[in-house]
N, C-alpha and C positions, 0 to 999 in steps of 0.2 A: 322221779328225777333226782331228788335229794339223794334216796339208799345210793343211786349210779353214783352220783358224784362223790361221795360216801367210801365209796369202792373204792374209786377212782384215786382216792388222796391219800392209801397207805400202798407206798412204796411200790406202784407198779411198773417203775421202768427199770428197776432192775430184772424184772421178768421177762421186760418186752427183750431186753438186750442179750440176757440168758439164752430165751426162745430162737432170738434171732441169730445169734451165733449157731449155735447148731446147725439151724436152718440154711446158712451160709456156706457152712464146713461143709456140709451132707449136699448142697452145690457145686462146690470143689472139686469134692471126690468124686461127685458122678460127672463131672465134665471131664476130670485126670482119665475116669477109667473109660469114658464109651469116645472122648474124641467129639462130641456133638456140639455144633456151634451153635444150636438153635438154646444150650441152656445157658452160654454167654450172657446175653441183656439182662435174665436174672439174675446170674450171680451179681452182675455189675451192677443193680442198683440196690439188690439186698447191704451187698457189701459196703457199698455209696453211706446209704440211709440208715444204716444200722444202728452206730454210733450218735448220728445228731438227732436221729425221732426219737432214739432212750431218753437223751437227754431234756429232749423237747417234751416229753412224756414227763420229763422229772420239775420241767418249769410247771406245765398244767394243773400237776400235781400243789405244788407248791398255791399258785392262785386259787383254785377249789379251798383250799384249806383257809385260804381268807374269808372266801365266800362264805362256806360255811360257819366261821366265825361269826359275819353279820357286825364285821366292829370297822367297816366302811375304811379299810389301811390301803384298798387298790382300787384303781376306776376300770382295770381290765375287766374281761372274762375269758373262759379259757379259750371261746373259741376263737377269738382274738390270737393267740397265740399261735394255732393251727393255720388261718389266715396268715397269717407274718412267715410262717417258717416257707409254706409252701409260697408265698408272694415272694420270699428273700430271693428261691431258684427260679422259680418262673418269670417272675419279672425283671432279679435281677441281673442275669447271666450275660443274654446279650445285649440290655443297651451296656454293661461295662466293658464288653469286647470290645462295643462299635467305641466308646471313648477312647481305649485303651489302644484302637489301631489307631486315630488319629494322634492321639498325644506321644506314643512312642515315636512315630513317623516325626514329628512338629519338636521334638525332645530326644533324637537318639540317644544321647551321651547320656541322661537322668530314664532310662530305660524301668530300672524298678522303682525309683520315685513314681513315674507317671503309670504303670502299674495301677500302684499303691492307691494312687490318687485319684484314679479310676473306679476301682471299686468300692473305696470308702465312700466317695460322694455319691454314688448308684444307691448304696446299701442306707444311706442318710436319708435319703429322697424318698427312699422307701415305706422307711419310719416315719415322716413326715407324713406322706398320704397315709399309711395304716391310724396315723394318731389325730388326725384331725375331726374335728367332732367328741373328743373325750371328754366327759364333765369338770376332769380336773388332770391335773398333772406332777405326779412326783418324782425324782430321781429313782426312785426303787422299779417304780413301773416303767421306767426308758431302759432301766438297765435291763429288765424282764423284757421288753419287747425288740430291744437291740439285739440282743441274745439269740430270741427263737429268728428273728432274721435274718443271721449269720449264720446259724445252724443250716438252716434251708440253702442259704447260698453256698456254704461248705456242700452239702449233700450232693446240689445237682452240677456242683465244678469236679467233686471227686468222680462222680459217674462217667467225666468227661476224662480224665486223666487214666481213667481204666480201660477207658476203649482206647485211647490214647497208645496206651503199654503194648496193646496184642493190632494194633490197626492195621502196621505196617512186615507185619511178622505173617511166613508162609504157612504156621504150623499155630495152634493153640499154646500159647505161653504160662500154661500155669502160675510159675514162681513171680514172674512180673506181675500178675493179676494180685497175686497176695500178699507181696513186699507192698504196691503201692496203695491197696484197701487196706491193710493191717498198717501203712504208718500214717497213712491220711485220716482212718479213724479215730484213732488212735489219739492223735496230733490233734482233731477237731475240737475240743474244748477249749484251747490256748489259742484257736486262728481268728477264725471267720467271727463267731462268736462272741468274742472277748470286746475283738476291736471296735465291732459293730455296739456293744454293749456302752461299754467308754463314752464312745459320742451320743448316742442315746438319752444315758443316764445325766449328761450336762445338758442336752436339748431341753428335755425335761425338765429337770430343777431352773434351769433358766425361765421356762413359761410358768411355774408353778405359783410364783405372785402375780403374774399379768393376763394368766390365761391364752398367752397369744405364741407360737411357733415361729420363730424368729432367731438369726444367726446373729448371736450377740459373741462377743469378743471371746467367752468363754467356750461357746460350741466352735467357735474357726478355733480355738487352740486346742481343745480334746481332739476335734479331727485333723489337726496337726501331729499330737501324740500317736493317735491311730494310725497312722499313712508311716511315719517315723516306724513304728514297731511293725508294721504287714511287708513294709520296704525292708528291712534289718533282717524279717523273717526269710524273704523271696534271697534277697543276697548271701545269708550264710553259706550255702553252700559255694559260691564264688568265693566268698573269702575262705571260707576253706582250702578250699584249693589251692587260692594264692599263698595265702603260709605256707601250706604242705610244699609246694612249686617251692618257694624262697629258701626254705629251709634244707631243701636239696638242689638248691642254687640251678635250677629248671624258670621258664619263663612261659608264660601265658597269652594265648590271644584272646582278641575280646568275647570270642565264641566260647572261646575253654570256660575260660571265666564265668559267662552268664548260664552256660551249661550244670558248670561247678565240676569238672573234668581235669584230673591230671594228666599228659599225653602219655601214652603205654605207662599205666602208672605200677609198680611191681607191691608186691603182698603189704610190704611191712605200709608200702604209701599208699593203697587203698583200705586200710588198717586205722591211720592215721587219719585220711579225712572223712570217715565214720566219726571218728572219736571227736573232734574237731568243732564241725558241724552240730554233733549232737550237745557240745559243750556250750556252742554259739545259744543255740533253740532254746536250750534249757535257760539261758540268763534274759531271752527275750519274754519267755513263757512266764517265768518267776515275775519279773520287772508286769508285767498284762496281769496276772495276776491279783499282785499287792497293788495295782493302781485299782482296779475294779473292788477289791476289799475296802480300801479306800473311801471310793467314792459308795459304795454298798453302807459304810457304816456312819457317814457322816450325819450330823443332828438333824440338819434343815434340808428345804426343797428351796433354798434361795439360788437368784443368780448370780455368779459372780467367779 
């Protein structure tokens, strides 16, 4: 077991994601060339999963190497992690639907806030059952297990937005299957991941002198942060839009908007809110980030 784990902790998930690229591409193209829908569900989930089980691959990695240490810095193990990622999608997909319809419906007007607030508290909830029972608890290790179960909840949302692409289409969509795997992937370190990490890693340091899992003033304002930047994220493209709209004195409905849709929008204006959008992402991305470096480097596991 040791040699495995041994294995296991130099650098395997760049292999898994290496592998698995290919493996994806050489899906693509035998879908492009033979027209068969029966290799759709794979591509869909290869392309889904591809990105967050490297990564998830790349946390595992990291806790083995503690383990194998033997200098007691984590109370995880790794299959704890695998547990978390695959619990993030499985369990946490549709109760955040079922919230998410009622709070949109109860909150039209705050539509991506309640969102937001939907699945951060799902993805919270999560963490809490996965971690209870842990011998101890440190900020490093919520932020480790926050991680792997937003990875998984990114994984089995983007499976859904791939079927999503080609559902209502008479013909096999190729280009829509691979803009939305290639930027969901892509995108997956800085989303699901990040946010879920954030509230994690103040859950944690908050029980780490009391031993007890409890929403103290600090965890409702990290998932305050979270909800803030998941909502910032879902909206960009509507504010996209509406710049792009204003700035050629054009006008928006609330559909265009939450779409993130210019009406008949011409070259240079679907040019623009590319560029727009991708300028919003990146300031939301950077900001998730340096808060998670942040809280990654601070000295203690206290609450506060």
């Amino acid at each position: 077991m040791r040699r495995f784990l041994t294995g296991l902790s130099r650098d395997t998930w760049w292999k898994v994601l290496l592998t698995g690229g290919l493996a994806w591409a050489g899906g693509i193209a035998a879908t492009a060339y033979t027209r068969d829908g029966i290799l759709l569900p794979g591509v869909f989930l290869l392309g889904s999963f591809l990105v967050p089980f490297a990564l998830l691959v790349g946390l595992i990695e990291y806790v083995t190497r503690l383990w194998l240490a033997d200098d007691d810095a984590t109370a995880l193990v790794p299959f704890q992690l695998l547990l978390a990622f695959a619990a993030g999608g499985a369990l946490g997909l549709w109760p955040a639907a079922l919230v998410e319809h009622f709070l949109t419906r109860l909150i039209p007007d705050g539509y991506f806030l309640s969102v937001a607030l939907a699945e951060e508290t799902v993805k919270l909830a999560i963490v809490i059952l996965l971690a209870v029972g842990l011998t101890s608890y440190r900020r490093r290790d919520g932020l480790l297990l926050g991680a792997a179960v937003g990875l998984g909840f990114s994984a089995f949302e983007s499976a859904g937005y791939a079927y999503e692409a080609v559902r209502s289409q008479s013909a096999i969509d190729i280009p829509a299957i691979v803009e939305v795997q290639l930027s969901r992937g892509l995108l997956s370190p800085v989303g699901h991941a990040l946010w879920t990490a954030l509230v994690a890693g103040a859950l944690f340091a908050a029980a780490s002198s009391t031993g007890r899992l409890r929403p103290t003033w600090s965890v409702c304002g990290w998932l305050g942060v979270a909800v803030l930047l998941h909502a910032g994220w879902d909206v960009s493209a509507g504010l996209a839009a509406a710049l792009v709209a204003t700035g050629y004195r054009e006008s928006l409905t609330l559909a265009e908007f939450r779409r993130g849709v210019v009406p008949a929008p011409t070259a240079t204006e679907s040019a623009l809110l590319g560029t727009v959008r991708t300028f919003l992402l990146a300031i939301n991305a950077a900001l998730g980030l340096v808060l998670v470096r942040w809280q990654w480097q601070r000295p203690g596991d206290t609450a506060g």
